[in-house]
N, C-alpha and C positions, 0 to 999 in steps of 0.2 A: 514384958516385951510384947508389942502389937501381936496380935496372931491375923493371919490369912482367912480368905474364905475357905471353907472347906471346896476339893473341887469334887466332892464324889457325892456332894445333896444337888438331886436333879431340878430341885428351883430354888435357886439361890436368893432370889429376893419376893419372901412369903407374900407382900402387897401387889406384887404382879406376874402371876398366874401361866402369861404368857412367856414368860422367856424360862429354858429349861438349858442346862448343860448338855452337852452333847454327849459328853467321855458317858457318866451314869447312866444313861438314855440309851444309846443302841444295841442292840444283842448280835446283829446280823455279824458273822466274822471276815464280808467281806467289805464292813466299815471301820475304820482305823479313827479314833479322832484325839486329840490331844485336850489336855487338861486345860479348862475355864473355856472353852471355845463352847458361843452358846448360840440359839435358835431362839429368834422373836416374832411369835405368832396369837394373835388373839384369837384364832377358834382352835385349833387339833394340835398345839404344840407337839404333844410327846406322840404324833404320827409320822412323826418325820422321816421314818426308813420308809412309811409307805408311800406316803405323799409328796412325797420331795426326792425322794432317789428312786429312778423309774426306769425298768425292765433291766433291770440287777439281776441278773443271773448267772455271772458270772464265768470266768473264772477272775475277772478283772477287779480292783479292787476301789472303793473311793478311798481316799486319806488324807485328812484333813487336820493341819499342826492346831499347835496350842495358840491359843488368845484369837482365835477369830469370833467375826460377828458377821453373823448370817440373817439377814433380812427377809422379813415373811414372802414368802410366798417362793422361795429362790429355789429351781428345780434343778437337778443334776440328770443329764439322761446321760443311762449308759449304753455299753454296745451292744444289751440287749433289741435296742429300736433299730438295731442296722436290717434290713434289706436287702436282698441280691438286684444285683444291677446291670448282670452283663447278661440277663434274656430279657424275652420282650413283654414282659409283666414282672414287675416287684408285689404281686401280693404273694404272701408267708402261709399258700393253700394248706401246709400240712400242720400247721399248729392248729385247724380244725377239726382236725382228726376223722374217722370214717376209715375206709381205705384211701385217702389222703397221705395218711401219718405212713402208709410206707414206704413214701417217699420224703421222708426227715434226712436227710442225707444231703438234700439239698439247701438245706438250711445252715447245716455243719460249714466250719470254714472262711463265714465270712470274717471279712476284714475288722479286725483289732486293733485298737491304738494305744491298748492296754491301760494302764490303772490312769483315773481320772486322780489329780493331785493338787492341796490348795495348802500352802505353805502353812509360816507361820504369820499373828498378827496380820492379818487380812480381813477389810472389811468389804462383804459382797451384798451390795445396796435391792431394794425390794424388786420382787418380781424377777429375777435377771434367771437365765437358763443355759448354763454350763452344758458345753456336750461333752459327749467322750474324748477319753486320753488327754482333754486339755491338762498344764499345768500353770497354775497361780502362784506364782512366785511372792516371797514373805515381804509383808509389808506392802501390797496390793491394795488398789481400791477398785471397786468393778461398779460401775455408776448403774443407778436402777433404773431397771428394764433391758439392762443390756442382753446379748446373745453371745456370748462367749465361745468363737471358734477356735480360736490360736490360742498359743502358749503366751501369756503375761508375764512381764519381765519382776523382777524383784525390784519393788515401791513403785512402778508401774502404774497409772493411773488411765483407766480405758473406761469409754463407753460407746453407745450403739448397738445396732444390729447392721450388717456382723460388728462387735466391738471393736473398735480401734487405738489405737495408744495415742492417748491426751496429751501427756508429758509426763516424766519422770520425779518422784518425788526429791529426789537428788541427787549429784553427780554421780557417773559411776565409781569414783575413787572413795566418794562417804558412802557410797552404798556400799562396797566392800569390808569397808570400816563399822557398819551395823551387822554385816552380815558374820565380820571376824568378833562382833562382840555375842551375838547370839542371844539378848539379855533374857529372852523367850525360855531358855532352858538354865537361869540362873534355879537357885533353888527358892523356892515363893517367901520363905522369910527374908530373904537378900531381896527381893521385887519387894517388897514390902518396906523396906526401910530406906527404898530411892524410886518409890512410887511417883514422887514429884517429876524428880530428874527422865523416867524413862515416859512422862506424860507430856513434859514441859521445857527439856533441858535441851541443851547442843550435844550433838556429839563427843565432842571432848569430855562433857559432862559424863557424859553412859560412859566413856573409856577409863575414864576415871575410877569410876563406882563399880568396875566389872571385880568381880571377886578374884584371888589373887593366888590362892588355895584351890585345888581342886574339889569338889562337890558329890 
């Protein structure tokens, strides 16, 4: 029986250095990421909680499904960069601490959009910069360089700054129909054995092949 790549070796393909899995890779517990979803970077791959997800501090969380492809350079900012905005200076005086810091209080409270979220099978092209609370809905493609303000729709195809929606990868009625087949969370030897069909087939094809048997 074919077998699967493993998804828990952090560089799946020994000849190129740069691209690592994600699930193996992160420790931080306020990064969630799904199996085979990986990172391709030719200098600091496996820095990618520090260098690509920035002023994480939480309590909010990133979460990122199975089978995505993440493009060098692609930065997530969270609600840690937010600002107060309703006096008449946004600089953040008490995070430099002195007698400054006894006024952190003022910092508390700002505005949340809460967990920043990128479905499943979604490809987010080079350079592009997610902010907060956005959600990327499965089956996305986020064109490189983009700026990702809003929420992208599932198979949703956006780019720009601010990003904007291209067109739809497919009707909303077959998009329903990938979304009821889910093939993302088949079990990897069933992905394995209709790798063609979930790369290359029609629809009807994936409905066909969807397993029949719970899992």
């Amino acid at each position: 029986m074919p077998v699967p790549p493993d998804p828990t070796i952090l560089r799946p393909m020994p000849d190129q250095p740069r691209v690592v899995l994600l699930k193996p890779l992160v420790t931080s517990p306020l990064i969630e990421v799904g199996e085979y979803s990986y990172y391709d970077d030719p200098d600091e791959p496996t820095a990618f909680e520090r260098r690509n997800v920035l002023y994480h501090y939480g309590p909010e969380k990133l979460i990122i499904g199975k089978f995505c492809a993440v493009g060098t350079g692609v930065r997530f900012i969270m609600n840690g960069a937010n600002h107060r905005m309703d006096g008449p200076s946004t600089f953040p005086f008490p995070i430099l601490g002195g007698s400054w810091s006894a006024h952190f209080d003022l910092l508390t409270g700002l505005p949340n959009r809460g967990d920043t979220v990128v479905g499943n099978d979604v490809w987010i092209g080079h350079g592009v910069t997610v902010l907060p609370g956005v959600r990327i809905g499965d089956g996305a493609i986020v064109g490189a360089a983009s700026v990702v303000t809003a929420d992208v729709p599932d198979y949703g195809i956006v780019g720009g700054n601010p990003a904007r929606l291209i067109r739809t990868r497919y009707s909303d009625q077959d998009i329903a129909r990938l979304r009821a087949v889910a093939w993302w969370d088949w079990p990897a030897e069933h992905i394995t054995g209709h790798l063609r069909t979930i790369m290359s087939g029609s629809i009807a094809d994936l409905e066909a092949a969807t397993p029949h048997t719970p899992w």
